[in-house]
ROFIKE-227264 format. One record per residue (C-alpha): x negated, y negated, z; residue in one letter. Coordinates in nm, 3 decimals, always signed. Layout:
BEGIN
u: X	v: Y	w: Z	aa: A
...
This chain:
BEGIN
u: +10.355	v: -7.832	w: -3.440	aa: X
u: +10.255	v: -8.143	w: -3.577	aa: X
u: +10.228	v: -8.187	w: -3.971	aa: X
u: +9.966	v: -8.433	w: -3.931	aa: X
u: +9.720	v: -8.594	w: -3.687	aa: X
u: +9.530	v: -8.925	w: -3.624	aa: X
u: +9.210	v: -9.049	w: -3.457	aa: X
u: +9.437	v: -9.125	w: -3.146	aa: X
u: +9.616	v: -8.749	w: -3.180	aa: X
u: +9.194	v: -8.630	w: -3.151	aa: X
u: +9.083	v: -8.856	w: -2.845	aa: X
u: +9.146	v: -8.594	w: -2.579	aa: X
u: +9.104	v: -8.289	w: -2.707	aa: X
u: +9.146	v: -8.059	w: -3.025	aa: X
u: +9.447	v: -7.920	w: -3.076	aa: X
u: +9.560	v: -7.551	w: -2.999	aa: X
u: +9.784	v: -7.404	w: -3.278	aa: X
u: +9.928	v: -7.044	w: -3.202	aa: X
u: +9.630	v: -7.018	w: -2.926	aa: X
u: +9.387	v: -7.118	w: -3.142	aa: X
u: +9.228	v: -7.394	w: -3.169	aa: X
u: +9.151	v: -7.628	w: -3.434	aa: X
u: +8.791	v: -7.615	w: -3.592	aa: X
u: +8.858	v: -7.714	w: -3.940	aa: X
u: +9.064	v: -7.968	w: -4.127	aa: X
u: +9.154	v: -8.151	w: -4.390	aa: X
u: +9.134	v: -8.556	w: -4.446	aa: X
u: +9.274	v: -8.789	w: -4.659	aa: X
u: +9.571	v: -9.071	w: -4.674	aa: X
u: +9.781	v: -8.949	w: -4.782	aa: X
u: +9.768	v: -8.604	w: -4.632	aa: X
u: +10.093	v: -8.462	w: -4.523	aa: X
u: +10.162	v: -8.314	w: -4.861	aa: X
u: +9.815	v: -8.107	w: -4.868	aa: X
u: +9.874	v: -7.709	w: -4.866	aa: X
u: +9.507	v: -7.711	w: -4.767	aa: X
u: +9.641	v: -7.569	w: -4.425	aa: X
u: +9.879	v: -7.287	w: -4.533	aa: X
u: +9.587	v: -7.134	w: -4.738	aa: X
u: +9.278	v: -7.200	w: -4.511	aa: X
u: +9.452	v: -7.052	w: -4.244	aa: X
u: +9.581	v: -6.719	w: -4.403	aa: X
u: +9.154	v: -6.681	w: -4.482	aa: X
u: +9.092	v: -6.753	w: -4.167	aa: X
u: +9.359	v: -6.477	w: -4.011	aa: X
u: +9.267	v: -6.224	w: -4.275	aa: X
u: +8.894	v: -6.253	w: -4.174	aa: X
u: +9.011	v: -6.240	w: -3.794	aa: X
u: +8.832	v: -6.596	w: -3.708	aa: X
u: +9.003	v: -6.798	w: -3.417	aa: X
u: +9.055	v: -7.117	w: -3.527	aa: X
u: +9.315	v: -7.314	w: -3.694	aa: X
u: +9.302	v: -7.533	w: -3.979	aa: X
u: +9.497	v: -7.904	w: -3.966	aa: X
u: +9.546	v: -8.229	w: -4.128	aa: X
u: +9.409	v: -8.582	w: -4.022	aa: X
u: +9.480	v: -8.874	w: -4.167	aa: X
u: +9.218	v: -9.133	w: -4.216	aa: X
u: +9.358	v: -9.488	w: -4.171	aa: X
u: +9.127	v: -9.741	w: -4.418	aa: X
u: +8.872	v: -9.798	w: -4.248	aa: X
u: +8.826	v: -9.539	w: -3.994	aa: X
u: +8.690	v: -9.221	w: -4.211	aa: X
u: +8.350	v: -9.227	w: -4.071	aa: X
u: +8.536	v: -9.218	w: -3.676	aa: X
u: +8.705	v: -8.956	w: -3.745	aa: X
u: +8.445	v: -8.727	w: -3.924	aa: X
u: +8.245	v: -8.822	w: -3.586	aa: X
u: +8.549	v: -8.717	w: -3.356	aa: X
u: +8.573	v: -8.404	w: -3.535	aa: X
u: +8.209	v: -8.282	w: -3.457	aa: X
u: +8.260	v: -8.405	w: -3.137	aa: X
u: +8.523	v: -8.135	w: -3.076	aa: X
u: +8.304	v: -7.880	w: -3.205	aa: X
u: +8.497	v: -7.852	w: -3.574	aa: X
u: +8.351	v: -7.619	w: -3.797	aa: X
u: +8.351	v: -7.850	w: -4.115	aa: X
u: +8.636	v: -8.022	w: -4.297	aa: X
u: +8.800	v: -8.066	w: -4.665	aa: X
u: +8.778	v: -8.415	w: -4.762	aa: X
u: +9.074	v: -8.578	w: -5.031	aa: X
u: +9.137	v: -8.892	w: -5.188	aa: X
u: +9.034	v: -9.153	w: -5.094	aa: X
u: +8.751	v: -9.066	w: -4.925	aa: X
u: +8.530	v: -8.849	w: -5.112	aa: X
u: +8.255	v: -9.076	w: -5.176	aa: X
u: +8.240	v: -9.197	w: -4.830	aa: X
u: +8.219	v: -8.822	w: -4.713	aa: X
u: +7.892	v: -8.817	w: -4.943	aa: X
u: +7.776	v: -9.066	w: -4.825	aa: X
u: +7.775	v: -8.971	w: -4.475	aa: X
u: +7.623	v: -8.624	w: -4.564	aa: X
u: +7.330	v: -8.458	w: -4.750	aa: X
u: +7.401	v: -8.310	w: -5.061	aa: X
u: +7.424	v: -7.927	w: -5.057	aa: X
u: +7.436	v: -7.856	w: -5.406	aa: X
u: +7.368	v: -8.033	w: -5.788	aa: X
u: +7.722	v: -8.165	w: -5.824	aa: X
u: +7.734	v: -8.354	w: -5.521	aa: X
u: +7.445	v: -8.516	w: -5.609	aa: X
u: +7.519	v: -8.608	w: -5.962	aa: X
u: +7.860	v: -8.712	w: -5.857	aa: X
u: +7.783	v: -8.871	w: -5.486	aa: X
u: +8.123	v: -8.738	w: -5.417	aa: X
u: +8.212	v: -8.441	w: -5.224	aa: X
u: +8.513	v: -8.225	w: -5.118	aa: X
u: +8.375	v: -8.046	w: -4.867	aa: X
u: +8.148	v: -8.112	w: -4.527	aa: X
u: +8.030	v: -7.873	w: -4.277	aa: X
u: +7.909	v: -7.971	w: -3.958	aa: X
u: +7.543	v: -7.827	w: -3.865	aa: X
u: +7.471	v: -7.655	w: -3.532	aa: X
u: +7.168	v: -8.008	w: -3.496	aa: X
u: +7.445	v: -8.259	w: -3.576	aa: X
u: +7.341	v: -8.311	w: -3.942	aa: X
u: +7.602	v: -8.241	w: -4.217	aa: X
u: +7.578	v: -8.084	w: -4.555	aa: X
u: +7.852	v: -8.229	w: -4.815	aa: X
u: +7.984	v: -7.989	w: -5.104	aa: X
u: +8.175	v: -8.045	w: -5.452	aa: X
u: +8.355	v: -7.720	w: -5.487	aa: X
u: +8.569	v: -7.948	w: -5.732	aa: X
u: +8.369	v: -7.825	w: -6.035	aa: X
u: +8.346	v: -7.439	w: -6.015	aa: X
u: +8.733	v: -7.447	w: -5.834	aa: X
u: +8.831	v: -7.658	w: -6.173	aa: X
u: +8.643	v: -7.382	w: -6.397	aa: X
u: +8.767	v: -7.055	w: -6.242	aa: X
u: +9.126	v: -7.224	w: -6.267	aa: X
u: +9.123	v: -7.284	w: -6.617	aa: X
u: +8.962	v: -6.928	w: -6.702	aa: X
u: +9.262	v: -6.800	w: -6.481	aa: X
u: +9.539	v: -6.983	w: -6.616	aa: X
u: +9.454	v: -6.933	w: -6.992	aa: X
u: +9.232	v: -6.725	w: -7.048	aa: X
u: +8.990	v: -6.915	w: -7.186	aa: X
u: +8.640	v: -7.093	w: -7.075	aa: X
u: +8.566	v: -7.436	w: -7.079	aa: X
u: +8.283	v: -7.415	w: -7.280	aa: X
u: +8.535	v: -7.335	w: -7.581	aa: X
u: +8.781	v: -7.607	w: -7.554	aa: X
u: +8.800	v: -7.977	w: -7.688	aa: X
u: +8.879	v: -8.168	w: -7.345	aa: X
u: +9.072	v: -8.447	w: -7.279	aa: X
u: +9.004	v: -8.590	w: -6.932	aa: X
u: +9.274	v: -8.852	w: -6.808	aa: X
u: +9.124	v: -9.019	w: -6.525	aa: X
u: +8.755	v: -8.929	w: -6.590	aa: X
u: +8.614	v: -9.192	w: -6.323	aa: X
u: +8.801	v: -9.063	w: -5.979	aa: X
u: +8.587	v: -8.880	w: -5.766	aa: X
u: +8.739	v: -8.572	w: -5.857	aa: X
u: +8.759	v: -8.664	w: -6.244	aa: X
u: +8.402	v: -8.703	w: -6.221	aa: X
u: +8.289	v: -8.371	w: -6.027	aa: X
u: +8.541	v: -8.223	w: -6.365	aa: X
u: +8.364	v: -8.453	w: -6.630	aa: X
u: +8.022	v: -8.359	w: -6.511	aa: X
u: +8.168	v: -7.984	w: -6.471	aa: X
u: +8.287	v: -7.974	w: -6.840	aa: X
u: +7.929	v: -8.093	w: -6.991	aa: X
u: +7.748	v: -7.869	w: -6.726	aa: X
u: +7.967	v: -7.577	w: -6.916	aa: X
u: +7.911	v: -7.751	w: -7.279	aa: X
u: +8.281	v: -7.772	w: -7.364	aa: X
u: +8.294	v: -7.824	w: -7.781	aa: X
u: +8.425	v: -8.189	w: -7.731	aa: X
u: +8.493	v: -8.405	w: -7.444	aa: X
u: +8.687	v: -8.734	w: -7.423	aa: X
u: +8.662	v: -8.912	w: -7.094	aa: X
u: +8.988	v: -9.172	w: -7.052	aa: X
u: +8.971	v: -9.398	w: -6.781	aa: X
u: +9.124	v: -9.769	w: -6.727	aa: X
u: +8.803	v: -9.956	w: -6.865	aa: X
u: +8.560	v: -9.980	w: -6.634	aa: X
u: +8.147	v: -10.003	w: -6.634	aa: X
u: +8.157	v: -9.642	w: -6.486	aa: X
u: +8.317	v: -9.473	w: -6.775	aa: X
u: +8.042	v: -9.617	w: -7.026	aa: X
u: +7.759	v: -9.522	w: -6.743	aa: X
u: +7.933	v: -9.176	w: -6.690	aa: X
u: +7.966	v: -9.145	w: -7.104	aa: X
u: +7.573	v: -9.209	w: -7.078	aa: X
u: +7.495	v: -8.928	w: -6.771	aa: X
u: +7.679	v: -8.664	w: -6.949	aa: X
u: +7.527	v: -8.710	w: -7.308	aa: X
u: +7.276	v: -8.506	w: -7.323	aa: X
u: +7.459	v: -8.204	w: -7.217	aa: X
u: +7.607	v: -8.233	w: -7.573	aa: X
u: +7.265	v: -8.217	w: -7.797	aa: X
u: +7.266	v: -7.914	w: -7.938	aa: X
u: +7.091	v: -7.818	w: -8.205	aa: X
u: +7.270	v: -7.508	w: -8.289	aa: X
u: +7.577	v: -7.737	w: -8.349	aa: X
u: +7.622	v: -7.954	w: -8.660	aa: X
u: +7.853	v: -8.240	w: -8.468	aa: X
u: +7.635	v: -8.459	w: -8.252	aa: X
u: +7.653	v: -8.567	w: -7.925	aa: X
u: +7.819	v: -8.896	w: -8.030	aa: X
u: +8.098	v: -8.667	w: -8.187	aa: X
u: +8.134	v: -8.425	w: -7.926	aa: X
u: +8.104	v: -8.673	w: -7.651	aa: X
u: +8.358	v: -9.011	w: -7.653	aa: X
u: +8.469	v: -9.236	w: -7.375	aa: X
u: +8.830	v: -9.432	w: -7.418	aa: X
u: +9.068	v: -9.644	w: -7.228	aa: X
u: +9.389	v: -9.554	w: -7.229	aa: X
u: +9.532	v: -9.809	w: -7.458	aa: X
u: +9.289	v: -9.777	w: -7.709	aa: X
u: +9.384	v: -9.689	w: -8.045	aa: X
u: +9.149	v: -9.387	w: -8.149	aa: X
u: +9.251	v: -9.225	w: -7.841	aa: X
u: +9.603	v: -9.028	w: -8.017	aa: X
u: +9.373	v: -8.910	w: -8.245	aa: X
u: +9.154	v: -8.702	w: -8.013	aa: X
u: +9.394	v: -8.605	w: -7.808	aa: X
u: +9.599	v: -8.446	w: -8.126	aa: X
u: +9.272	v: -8.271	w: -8.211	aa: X
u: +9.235	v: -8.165	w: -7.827	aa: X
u: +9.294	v: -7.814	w: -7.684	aa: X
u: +9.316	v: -7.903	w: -7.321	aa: X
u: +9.442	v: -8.227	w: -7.153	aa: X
u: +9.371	v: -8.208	w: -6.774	aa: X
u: +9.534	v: -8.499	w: -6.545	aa: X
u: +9.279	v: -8.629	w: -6.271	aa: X
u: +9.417	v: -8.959	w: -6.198	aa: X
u: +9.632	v: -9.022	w: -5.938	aa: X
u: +9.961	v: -9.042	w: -6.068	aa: X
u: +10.199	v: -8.748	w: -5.987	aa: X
u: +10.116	v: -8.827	w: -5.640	aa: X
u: +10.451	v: -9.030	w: -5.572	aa: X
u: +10.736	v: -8.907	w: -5.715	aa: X
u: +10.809	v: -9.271	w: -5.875	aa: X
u: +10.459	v: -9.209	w: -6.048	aa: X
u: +10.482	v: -9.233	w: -6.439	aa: X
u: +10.315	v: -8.996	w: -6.700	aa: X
u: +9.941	v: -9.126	w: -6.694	aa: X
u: +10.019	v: -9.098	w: -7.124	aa: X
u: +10.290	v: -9.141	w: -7.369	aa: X
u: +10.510	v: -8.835	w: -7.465	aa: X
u: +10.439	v: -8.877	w: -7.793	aa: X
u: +10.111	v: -8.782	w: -7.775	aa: X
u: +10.144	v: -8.439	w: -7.621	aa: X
u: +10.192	v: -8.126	w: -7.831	aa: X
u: +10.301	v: -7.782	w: -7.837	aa: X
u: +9.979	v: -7.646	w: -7.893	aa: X
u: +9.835	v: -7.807	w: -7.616	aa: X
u: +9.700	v: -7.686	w: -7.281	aa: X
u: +9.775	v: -7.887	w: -6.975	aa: X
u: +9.639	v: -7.891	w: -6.656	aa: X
u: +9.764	v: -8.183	w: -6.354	aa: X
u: +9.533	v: -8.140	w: -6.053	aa: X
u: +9.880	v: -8.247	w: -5.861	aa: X
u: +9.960	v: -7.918	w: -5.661	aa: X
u: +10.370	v: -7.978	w: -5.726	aa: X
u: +10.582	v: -8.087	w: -6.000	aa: X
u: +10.580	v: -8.458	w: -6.148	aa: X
u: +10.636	v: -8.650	w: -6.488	aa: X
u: +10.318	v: -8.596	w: -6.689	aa: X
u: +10.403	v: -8.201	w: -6.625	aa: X
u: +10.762	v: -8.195	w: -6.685	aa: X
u: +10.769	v: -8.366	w: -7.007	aa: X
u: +10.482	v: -8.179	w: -7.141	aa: X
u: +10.637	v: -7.841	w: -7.025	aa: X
u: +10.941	v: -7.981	w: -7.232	aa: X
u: +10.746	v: -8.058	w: -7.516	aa: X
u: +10.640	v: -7.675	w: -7.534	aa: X
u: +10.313	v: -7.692	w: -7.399	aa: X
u: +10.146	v: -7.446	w: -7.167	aa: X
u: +10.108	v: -7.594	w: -6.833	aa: X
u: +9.952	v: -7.521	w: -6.506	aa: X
u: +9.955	v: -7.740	w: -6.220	aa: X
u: +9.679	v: -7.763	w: -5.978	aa: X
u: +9.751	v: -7.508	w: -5.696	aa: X
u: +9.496	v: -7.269	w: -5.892	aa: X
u: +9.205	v: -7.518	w: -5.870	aa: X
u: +9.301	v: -7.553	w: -5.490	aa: X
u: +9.276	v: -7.206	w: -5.435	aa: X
u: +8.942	v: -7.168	w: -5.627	aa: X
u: +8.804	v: -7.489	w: -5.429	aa: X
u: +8.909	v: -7.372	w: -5.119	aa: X
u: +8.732	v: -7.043	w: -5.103	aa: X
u: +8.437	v: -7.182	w: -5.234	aa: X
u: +8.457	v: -7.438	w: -4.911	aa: X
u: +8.509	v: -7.124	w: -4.725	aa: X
u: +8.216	v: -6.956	w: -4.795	aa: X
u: +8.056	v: -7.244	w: -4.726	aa: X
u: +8.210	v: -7.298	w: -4.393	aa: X
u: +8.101	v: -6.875	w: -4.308	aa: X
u: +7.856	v: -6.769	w: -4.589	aa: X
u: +8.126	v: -6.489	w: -4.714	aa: X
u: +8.431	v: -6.517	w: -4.970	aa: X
u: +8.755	v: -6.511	w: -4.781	aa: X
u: +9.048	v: -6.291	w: -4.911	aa: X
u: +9.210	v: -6.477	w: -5.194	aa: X
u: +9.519	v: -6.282	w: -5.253	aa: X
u: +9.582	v: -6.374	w: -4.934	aa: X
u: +9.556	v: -6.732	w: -4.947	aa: X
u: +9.703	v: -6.689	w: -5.302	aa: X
u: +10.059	v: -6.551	w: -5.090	aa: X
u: +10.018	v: -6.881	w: -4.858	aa: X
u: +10.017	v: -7.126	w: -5.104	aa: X
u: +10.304	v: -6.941	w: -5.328	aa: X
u: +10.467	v: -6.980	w: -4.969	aa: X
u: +10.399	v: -7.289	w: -4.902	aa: X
């Protein structure tokens, strides 16, 4: 079986995995690292649907052909991953508040009349995670977000005031977007019940700048959402020196990679991002079939996988 496939794999026909054949999938470039197959498929066996679940990869350029090819073959719907989240958006209608406040989404499925409806199962995957891997809710935790400005950064930054976490710091290479997305999100943090305002609870940085160690050293969480970890060359998107044992950490990279090693060796607790792909990825299922899919099933896939 093929790990991967391309517009040219699609051109004839879809292909049939273990006699069943393809209906879903998931896109990005890169893609043949995604476990998005392993644990879409074991919901679709445990629910007894035919189909199988692949990955395509998306040349630059080529994103809208292949989300065309896919219908065209009578697919279900489809995961979408960087880089093309905000393309998917745009060639869908929003199907629920965070897509539209972040014109990015995760997840499309293709209607019966040719239309598609785009998801951001981002957000609620990134909150059930974070409840499951400490324990805690978002709405009690001073946030760090590395990498606020990505599409899936964003769908977490808007997540995080939508929850009214005590403090959130959005870090992003300086950019007009982090001021504009500082702006969106402020007043999720006017509360009147509260003595800090939203100007304290609420702060945007680049990474170098020089107030930024001091907000992460009052942070509870630090949650990775840039791209680095990705490569295994990739560096730690922050210095060591700023990371704590009293920190949480959570890296939306599903696998092992600087920023997660050094803080595990600094004695922080730290979860990497295979819960928030589980959590995602039954929300995209019960989009996909309007019921939730076994999830200690596709829990055993992607400890598998």
């Amino acid at each position: 079986m093929q790990t991967q496939y391309t517009l040219d794999d699609l051109a004839a026909e879809a292909p049939v995995i273990g006699g069943k054949p393809a209906r879903l999938a998931v896109i990005g470039n890169p893609i043949s690292h995604s476990k998005s197959p392993q644990m879409q498929q074991a919901a679709l066996d445990y629910a007894r649907i035919e189909a199988s679940y692949i990955r395509v990869l998306a040349e630059h350029g080529n994103f809208p052909s292949v989300v065309a090819r896919l219908q065209e073959l009578g697919f279900i719907g489809c995961n979408v991953t960087v880089p093309y989240k905000t393309e998917a958006y745009a060639l869908s209608t929003p199907g629920d508040p965070l897509a539209m406040v972040t014109q990015a989404v995760n997840t499309l499925a293709f209607n019966t009349d040719g239309t598609i409806t785009g998801f951001n199962t981002d957000g609620m995957g990134f909150a059930r995670a974070i409840r499951e891997c400490f324990s805690v809710d978002l709405r009690d935790l001073k946030i760090v977000l590395l990498g606020a400005c990505g599409g899936a950064g964003t769908a977490l930054a808007h997540t995080c005031a939508l929850q009214h976490c005590e403090r959130l710091t959005l870090v992003n290479r300086p950019r007009p977007e982090l001021a504009r997305l500082r702006d969106a999100l402020a007043l999720s943090f006017v509360d009147e019940e509260r003595l800090a305002g939203s100007a304290e609870r609420l702060t945007a940085f680049g990474f170098d700048h020089p107030a930024l160690r001091d907000y992460i050293g009052e942070a509870d969480l630090i949650v990775n959402a840039t791209a680095l970890g990705l490569k295994p060359t990739d560096p730690s998107p922050i210095s060591s020196s700023l990371i704590s044992a009293h920190h949480l950490v959570y890296d939306l990279q599903t696998h092992d990679d600087a920023f997660q090693m050094q803080a595990r060796d600094l004695g922080a607790r730290v979860e990497n991002g295979l819960s928030m792909l589980l959590h995602q990825g039954a929300l995209a299922f019960e989009r996909w079939f309007g019921k939730t899919p076994s999830i200690a099933a596709m829990r055993r896939a992607l400890e598998k996988a």
